[in-house]
PDB file of the backbone (N, CA, C, O) and the ligand in Angstrom, with CONECT records:
HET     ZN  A 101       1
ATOM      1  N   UNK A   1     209.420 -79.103  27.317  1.00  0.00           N
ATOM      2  CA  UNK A   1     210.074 -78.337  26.233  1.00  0.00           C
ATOM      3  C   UNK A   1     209.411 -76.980  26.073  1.00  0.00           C
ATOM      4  O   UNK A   1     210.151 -76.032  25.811  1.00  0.00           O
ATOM      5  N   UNK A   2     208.114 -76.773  26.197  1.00  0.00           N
ATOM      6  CA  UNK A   2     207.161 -75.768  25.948  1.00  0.00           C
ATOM      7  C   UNK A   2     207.540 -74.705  26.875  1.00  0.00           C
ATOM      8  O   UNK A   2     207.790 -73.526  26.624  1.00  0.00           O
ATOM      9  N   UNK A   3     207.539 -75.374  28.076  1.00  0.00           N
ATOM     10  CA  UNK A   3     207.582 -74.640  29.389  1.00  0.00           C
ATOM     11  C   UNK A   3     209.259 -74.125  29.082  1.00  0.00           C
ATOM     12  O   UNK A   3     209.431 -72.922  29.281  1.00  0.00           O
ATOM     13  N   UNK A   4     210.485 -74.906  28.626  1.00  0.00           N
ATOM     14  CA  UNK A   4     211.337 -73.957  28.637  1.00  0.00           C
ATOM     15  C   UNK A   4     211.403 -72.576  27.855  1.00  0.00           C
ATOM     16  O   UNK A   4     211.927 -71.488  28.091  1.00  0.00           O
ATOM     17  N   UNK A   5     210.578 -73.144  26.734  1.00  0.00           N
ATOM     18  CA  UNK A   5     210.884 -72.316  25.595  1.00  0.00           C
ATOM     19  C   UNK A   5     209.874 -71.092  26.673  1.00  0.00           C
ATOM     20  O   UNK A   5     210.727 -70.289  27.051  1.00  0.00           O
ATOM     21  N   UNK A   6     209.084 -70.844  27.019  1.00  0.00           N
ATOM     22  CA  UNK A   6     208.113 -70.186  27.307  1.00  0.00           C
ATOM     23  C   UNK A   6     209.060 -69.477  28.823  1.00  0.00           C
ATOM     24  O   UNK A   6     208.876 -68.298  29.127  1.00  0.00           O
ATOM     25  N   UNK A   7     209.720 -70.083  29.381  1.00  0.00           N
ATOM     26  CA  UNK A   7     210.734 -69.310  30.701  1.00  0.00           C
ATOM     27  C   UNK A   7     211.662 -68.627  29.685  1.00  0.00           C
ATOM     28  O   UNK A   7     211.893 -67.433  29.878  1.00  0.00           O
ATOM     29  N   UNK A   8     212.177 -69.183  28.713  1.00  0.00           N
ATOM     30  CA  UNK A   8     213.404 -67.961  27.619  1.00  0.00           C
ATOM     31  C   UNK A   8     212.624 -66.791  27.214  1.00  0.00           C
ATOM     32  O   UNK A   8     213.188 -65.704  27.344  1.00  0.00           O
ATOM     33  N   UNK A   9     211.578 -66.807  26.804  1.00  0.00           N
ATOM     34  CA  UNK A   9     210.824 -65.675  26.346  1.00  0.00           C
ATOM     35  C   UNK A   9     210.119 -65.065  28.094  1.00  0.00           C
ATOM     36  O   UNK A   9     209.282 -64.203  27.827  1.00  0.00           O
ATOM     37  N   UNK A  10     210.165 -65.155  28.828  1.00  0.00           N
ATOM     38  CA  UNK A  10     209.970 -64.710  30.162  1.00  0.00           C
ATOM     39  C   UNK A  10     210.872 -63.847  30.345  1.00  0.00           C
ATOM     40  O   UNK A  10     210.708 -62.630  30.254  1.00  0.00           O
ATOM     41  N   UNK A  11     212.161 -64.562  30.689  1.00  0.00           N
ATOM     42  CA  UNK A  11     213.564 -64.330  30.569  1.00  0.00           C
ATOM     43  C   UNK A  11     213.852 -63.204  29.599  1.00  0.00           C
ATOM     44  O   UNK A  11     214.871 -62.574  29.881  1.00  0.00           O
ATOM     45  N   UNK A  12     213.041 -62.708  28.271  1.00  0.00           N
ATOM     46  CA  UNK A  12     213.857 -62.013  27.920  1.00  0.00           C
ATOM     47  C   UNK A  12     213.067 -60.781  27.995  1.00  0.00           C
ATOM     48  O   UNK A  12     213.436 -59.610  27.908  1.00  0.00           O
ATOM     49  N   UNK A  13     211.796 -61.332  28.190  1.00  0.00           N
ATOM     50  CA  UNK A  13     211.316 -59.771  28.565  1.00  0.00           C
ATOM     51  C   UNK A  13     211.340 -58.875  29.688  1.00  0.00           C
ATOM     52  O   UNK A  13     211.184 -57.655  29.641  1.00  0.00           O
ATOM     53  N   UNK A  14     211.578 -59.691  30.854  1.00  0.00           N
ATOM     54  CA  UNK A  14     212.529 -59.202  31.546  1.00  0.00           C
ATOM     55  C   UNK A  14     213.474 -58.745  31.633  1.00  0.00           C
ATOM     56  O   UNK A  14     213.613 -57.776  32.379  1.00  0.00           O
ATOM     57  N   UNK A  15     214.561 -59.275  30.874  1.00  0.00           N
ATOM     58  CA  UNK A  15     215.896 -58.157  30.472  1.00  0.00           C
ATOM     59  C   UNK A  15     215.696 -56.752  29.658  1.00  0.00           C
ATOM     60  O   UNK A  15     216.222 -55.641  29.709  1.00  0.00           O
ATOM     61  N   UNK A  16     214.678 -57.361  28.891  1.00  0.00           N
ATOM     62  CA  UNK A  16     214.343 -56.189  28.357  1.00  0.00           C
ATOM     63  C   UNK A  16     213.874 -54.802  29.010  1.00  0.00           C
ATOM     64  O   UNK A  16     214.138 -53.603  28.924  1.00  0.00           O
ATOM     65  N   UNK A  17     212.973 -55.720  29.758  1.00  0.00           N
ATOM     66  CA  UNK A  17     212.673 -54.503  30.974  1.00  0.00           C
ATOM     67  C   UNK A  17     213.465 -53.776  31.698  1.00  0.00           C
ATOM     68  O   UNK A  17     213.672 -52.565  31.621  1.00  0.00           O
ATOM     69  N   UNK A  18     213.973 -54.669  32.517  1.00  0.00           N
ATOM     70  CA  UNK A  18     215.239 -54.118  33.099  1.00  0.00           C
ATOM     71  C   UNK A  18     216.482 -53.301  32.855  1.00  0.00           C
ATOM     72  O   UNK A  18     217.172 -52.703  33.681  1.00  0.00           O
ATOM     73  N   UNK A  19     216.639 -53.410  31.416  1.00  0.00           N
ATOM     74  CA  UNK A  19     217.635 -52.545  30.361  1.00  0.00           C
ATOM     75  C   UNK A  19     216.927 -51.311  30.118  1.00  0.00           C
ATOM     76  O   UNK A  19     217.380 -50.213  30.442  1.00  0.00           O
ATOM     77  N   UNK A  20     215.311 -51.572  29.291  1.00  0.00           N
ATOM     78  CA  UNK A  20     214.737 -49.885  29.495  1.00  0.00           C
ATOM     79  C   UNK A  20     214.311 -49.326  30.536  1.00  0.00           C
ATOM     80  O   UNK A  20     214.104 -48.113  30.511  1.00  0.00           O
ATOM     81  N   UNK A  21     214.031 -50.232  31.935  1.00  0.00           N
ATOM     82  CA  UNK A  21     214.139 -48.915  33.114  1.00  0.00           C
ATOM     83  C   UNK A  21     215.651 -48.723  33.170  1.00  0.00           C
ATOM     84  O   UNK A  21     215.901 -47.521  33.081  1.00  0.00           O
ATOM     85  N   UNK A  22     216.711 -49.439  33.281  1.00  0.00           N
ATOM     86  CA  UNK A  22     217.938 -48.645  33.858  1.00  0.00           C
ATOM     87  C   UNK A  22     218.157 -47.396  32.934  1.00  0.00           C
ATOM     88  O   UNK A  22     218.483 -46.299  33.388  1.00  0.00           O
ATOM     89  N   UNK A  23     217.922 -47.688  31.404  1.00  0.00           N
ATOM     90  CA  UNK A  23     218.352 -46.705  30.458  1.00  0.00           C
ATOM     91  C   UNK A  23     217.337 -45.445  30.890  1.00  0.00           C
ATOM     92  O   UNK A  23     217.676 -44.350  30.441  1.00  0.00           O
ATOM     93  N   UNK A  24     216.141 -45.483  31.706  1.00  0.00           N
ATOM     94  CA  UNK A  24     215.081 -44.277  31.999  1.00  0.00           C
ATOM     95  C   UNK A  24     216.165 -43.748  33.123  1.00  0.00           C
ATOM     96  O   UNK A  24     216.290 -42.524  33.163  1.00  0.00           O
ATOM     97  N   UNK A  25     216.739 -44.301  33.782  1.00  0.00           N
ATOM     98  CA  UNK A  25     217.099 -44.122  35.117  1.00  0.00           C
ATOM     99  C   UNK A  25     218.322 -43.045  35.001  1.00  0.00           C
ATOM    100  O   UNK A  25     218.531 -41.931  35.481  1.00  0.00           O
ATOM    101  N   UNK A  26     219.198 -44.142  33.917  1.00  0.00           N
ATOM    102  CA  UNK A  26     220.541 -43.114  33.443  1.00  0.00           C
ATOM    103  C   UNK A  26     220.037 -41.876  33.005  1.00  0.00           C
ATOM    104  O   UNK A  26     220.118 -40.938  33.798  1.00  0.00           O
ATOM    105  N   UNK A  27     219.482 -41.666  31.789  1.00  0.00           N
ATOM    106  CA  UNK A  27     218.762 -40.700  31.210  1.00  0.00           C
ATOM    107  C   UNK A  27     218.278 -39.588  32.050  1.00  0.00           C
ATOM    108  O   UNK A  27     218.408 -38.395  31.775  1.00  0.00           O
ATOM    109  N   UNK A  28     217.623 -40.154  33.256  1.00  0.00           N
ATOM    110  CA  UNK A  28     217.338 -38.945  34.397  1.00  0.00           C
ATOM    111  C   UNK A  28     218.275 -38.712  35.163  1.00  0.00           C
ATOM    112  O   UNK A  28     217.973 -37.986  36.110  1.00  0.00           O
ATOM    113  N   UNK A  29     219.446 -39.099  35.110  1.00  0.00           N
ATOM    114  CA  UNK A  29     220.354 -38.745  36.257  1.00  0.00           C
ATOM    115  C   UNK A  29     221.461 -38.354  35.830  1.00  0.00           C
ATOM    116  O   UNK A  29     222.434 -37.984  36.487  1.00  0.00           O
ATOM    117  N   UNK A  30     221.252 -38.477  33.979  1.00  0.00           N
ATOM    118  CA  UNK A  30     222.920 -37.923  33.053  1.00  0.00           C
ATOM    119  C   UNK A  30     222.304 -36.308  32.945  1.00  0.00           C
ATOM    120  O   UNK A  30     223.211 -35.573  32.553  1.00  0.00           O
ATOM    121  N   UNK A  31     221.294 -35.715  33.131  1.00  0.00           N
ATOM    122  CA  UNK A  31     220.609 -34.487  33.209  1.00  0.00           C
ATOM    123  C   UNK A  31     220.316 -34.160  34.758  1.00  0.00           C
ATOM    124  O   UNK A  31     219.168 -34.075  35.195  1.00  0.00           O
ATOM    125  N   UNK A  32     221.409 -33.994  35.503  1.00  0.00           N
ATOM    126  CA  UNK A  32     221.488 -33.424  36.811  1.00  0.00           C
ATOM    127  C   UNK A  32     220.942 -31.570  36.755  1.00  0.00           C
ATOM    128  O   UNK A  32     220.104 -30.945  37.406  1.00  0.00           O
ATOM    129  N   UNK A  33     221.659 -31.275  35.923  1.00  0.00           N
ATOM    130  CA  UNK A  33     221.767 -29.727  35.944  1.00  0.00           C
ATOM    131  C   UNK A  33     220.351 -29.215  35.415  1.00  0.00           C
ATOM    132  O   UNK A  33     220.143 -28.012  35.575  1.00  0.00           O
ATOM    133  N   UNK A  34     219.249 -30.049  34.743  1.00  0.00           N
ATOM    134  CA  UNK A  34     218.269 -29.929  34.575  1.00  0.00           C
ATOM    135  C   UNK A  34     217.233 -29.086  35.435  1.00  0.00           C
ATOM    136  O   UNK A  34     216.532 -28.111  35.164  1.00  0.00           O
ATOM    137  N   UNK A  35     217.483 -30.135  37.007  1.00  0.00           N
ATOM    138  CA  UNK A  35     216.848 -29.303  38.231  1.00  0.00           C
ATOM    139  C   UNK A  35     217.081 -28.414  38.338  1.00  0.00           C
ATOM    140  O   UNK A  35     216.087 -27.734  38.593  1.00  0.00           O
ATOM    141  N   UNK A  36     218.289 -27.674  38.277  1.00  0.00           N
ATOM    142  CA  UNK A  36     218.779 -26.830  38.828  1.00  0.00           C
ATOM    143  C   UNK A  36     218.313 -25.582  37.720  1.00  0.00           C
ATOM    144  O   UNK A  36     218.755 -24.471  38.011  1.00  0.00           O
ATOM    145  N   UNK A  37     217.341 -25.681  36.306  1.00  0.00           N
ATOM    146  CA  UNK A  37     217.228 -24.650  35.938  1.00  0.00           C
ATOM    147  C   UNK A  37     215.764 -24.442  35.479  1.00  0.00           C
ATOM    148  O   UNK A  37     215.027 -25.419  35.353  1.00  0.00           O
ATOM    149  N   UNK A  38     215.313 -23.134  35.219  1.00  0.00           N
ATOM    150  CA  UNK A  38     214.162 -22.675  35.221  1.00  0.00           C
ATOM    151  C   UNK A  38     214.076 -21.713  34.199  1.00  0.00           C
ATOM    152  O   UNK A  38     214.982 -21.058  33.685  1.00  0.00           O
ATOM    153  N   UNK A  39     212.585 -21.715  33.918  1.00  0.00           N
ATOM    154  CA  UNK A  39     212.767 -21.108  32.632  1.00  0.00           C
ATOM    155  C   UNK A  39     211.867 -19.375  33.119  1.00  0.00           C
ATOM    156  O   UNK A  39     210.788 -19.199  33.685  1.00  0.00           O
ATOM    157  N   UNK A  40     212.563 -18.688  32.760  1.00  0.00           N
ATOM    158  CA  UNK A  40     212.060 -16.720  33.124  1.00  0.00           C
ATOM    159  C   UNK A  40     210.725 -16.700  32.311  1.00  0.00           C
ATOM    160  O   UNK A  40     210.620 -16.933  31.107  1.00  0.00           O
ATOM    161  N   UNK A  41     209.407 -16.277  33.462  1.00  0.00           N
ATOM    162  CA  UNK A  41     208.256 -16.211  33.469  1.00  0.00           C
ATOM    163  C   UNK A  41     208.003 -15.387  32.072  1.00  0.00           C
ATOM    164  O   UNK A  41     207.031 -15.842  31.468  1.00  0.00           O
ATOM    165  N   UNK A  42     208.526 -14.486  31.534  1.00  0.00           N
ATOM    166  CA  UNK A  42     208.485 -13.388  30.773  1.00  0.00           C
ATOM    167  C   UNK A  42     209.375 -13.728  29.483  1.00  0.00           C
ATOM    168  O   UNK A  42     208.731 -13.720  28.433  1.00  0.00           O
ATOM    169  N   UNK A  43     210.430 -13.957  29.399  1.00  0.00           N
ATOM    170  CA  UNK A  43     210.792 -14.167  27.698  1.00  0.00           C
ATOM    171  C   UNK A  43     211.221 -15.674  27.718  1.00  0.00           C
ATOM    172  O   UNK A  43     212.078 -16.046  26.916  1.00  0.00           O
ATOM    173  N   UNK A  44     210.698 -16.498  28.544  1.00  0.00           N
ATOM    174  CA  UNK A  44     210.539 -18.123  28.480  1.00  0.00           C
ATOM    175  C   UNK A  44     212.132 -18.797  28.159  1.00  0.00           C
ATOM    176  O   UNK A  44     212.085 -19.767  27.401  1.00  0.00           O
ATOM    177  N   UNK A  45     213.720 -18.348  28.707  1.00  0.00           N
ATOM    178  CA  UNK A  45     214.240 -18.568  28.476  1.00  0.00           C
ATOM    179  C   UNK A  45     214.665 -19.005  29.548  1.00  0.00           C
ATOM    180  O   UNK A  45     214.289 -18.582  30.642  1.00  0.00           O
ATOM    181  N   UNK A  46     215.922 -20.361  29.293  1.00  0.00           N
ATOM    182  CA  UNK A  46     216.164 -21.080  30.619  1.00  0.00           C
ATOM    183  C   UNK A  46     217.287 -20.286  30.803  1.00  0.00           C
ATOM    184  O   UNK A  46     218.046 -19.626  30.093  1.00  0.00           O
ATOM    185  N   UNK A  47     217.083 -20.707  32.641  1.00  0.00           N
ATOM    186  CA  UNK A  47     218.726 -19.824  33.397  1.00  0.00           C
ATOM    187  C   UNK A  47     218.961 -20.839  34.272  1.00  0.00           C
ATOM    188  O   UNK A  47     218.120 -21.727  34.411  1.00  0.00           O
ATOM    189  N   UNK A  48     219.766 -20.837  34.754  1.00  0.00           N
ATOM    190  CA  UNK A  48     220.390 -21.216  36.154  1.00  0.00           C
ATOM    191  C   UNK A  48     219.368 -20.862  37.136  1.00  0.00           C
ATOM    192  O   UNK A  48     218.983 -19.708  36.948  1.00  0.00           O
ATOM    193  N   UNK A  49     218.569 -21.665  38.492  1.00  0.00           N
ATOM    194  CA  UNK A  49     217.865 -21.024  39.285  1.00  0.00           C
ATOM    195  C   UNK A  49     218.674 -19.973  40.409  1.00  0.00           C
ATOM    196  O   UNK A  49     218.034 -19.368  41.269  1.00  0.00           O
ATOM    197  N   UNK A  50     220.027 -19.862  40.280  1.00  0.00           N
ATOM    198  CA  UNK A  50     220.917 -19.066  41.132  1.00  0.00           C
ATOM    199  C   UNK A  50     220.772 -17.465  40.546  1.00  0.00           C
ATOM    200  O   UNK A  50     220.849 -16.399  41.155  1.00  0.00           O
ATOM    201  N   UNK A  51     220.422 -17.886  38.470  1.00  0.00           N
ATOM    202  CA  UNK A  51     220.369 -16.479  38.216  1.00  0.00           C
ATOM    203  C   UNK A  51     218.856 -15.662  38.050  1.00  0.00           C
ATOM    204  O   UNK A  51     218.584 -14.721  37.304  1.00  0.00           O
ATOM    205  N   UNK A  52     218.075 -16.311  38.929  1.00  0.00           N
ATOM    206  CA  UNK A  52     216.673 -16.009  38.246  1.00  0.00           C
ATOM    207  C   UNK A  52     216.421 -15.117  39.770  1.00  0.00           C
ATOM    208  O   UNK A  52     217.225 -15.171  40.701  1.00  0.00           O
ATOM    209  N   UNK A  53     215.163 -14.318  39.793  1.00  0.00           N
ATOM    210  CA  UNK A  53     214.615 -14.269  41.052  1.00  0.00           C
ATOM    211  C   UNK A  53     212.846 -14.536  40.885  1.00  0.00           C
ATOM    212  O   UNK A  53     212.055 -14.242  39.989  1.00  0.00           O
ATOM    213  N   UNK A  54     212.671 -15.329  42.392  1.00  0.00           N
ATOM    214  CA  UNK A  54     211.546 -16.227  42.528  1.00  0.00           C
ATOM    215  C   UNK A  54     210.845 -15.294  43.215  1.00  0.00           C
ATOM    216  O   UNK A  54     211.318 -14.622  44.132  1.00  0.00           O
ATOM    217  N   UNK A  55     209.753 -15.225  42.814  1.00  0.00           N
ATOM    218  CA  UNK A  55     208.596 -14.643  43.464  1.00  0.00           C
ATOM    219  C   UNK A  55     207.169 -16.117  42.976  1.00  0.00           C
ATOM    220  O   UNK A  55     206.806 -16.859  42.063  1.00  0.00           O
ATOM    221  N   UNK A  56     206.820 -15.634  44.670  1.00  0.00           N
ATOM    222  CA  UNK A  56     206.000 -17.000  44.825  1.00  0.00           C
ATOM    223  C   UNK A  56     204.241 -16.201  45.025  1.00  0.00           C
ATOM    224  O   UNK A  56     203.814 -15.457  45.907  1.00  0.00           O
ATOM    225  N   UNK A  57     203.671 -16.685  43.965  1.00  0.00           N
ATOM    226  CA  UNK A  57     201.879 -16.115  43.989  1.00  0.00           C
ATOM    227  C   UNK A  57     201.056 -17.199  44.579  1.00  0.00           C
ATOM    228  O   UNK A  57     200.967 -18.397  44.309  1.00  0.00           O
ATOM    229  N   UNK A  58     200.567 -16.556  45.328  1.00  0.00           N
ATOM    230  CA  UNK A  58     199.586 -17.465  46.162  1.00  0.00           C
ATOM    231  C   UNK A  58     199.678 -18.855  47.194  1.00  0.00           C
ATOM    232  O   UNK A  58     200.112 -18.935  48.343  1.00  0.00           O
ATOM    233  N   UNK A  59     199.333 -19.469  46.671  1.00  0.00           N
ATOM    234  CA  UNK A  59     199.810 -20.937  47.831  1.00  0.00           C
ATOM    235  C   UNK A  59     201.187 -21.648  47.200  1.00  0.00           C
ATOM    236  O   UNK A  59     202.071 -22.111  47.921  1.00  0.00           O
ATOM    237  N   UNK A  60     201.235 -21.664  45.469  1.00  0.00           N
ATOM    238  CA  UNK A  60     201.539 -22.897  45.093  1.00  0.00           C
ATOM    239  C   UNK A  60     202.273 -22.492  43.712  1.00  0.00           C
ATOM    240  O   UNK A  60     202.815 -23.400  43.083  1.00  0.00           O
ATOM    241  N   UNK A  61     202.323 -21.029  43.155  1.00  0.00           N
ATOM    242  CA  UNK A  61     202.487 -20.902  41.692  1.00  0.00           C
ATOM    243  C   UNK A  61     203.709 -20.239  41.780  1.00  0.00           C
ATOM    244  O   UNK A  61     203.467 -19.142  42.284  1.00  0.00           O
ATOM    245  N   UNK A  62     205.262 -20.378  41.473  1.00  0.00           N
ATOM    246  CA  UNK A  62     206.454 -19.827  41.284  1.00  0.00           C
ATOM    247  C   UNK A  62     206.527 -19.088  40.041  1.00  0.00           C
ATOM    248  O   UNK A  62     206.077 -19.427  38.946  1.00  0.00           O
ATOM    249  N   UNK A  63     207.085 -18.147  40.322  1.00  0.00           N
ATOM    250  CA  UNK A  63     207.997 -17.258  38.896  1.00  0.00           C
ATOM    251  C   UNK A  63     208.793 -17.081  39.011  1.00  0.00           C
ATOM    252  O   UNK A  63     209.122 -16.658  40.119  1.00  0.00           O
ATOM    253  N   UNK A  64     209.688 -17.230  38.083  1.00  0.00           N
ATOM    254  CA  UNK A  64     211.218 -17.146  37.960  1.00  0.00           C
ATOM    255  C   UNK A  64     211.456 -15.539  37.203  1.00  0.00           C
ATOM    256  O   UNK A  64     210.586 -15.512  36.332  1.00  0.00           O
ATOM    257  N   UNK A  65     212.107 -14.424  37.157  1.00  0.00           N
ATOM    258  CA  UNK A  65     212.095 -13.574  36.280  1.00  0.00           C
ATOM    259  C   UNK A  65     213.834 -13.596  35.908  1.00  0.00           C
ATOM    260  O   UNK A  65     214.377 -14.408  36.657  1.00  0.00           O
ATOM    261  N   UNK A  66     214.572 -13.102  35.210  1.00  0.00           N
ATOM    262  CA  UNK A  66     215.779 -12.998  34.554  1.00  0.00           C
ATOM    263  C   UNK A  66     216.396 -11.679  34.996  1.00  0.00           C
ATOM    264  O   UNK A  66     215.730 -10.890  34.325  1.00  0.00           O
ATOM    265  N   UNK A  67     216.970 -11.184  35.472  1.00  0.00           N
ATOM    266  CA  UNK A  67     217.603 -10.185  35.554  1.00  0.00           C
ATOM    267  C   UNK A  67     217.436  -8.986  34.450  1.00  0.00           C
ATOM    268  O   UNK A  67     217.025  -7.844  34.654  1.00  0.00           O
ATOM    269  N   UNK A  68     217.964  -9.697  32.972  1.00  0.00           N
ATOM    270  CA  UNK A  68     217.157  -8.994  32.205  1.00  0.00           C
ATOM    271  C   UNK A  68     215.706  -8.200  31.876  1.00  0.00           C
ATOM    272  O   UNK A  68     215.603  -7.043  31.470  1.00  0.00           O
ATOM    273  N   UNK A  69     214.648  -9.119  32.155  1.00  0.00           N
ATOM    274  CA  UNK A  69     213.608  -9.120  32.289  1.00  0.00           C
ATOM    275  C   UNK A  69     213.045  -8.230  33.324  1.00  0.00           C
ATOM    276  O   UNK A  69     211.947  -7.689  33.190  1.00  0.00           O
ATOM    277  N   UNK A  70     213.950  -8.052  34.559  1.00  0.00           N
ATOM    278  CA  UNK A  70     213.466  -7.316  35.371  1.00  0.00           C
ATOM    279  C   UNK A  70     214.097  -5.756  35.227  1.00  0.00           C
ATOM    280  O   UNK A  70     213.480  -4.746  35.567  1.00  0.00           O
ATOM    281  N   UNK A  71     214.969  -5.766  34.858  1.00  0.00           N
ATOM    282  CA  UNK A  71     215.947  -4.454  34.164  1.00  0.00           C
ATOM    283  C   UNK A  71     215.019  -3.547  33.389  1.00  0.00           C
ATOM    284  O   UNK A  71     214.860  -2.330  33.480  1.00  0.00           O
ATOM    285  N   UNK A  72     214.270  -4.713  32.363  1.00  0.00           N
ATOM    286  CA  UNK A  72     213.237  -4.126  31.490  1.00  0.00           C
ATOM    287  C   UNK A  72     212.433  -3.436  32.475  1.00  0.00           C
ATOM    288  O   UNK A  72     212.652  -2.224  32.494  1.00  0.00           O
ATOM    289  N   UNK A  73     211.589  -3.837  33.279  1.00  0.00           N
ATOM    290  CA  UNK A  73     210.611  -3.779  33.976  1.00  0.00           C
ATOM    291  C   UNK A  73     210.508  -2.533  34.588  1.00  0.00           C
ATOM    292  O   UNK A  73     209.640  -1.662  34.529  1.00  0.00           O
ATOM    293  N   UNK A  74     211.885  -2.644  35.373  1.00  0.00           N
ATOM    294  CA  UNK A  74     212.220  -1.686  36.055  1.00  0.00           C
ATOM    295  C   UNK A  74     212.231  -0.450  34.971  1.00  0.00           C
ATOM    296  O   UNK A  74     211.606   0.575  35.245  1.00  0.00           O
ATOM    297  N   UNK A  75     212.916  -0.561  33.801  1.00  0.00           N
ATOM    298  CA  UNK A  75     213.112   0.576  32.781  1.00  0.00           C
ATOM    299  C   UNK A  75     211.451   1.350  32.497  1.00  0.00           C
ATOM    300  O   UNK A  75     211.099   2.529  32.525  1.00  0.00           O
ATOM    301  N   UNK A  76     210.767   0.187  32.252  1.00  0.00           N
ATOM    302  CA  UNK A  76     209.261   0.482  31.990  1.00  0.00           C
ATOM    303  C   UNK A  76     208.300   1.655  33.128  1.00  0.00           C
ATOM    304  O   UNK A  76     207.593   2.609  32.803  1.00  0.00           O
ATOM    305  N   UNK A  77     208.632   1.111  34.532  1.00  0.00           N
ATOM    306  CA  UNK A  77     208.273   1.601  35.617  1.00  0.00           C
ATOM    307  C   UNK A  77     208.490   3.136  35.813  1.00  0.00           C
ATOM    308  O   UNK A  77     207.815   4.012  36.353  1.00  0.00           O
ATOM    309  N   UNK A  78     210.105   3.121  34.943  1.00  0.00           N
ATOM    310  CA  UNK A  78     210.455   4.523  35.278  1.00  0.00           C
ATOM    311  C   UNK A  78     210.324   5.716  34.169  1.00  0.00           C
ATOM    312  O   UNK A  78     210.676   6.863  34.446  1.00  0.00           O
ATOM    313  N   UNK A  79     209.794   5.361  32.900  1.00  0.00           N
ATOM    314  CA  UNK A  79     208.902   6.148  31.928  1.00  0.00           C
ATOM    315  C   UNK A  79     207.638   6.290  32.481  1.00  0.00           C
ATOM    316  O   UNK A  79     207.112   7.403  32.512  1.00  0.00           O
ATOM    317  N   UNK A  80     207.045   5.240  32.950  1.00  0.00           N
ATOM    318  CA  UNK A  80     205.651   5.502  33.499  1.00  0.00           C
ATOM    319  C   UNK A  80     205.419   6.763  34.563  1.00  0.00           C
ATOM    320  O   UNK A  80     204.452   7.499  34.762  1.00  0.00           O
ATOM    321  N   UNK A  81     206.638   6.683  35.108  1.00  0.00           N
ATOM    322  CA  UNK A  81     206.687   7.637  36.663  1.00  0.00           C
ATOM    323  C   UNK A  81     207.187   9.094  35.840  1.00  0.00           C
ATOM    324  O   UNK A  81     207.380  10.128  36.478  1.00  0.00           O
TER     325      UNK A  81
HETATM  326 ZN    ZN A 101     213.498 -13.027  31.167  1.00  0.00          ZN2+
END
């Protein structure tokens, strides 16, 4: 009797389990478009990685900048000059 009662509570923590990984699983895969975006090194706002441009420092460290952001930049560059 012990032993069943003790396989139902086995039994359910297992489902349990199995329900909160699938629900981790959905959760990461109902946010596809996630990957696909990045946030601009400079006013920390997310874009599309199609609208950003990547410049890569050193071995391992990416920047994303915004079009905007670089507009600025560029604007800055050309008071300086
Ligand atoms: Zn920006």
């Amino acid at each position: 009797m012990a032993v069943t009662v003790l396989a139902i509570v086995f039994l359910g923590i297992l489902v349990t389990v199995a329900i909160a990984g699938s629900r981790f699983l959905a959760n990461r895969s109902a946010t596809p478009g996630e990957a696909n975006r990045e946030k601009c090194s400079i006013c920390r706002r997310s874009f599309e990685k199609s609208e950003l441009i990547m410049r890569e420092i050193g071995d391992y460290k990416l920047l994303y900048f915004c079009r905007e952001c670089i507009s600025k930049l560029h604007a800055d560059s050309e008071i300086r000059n």
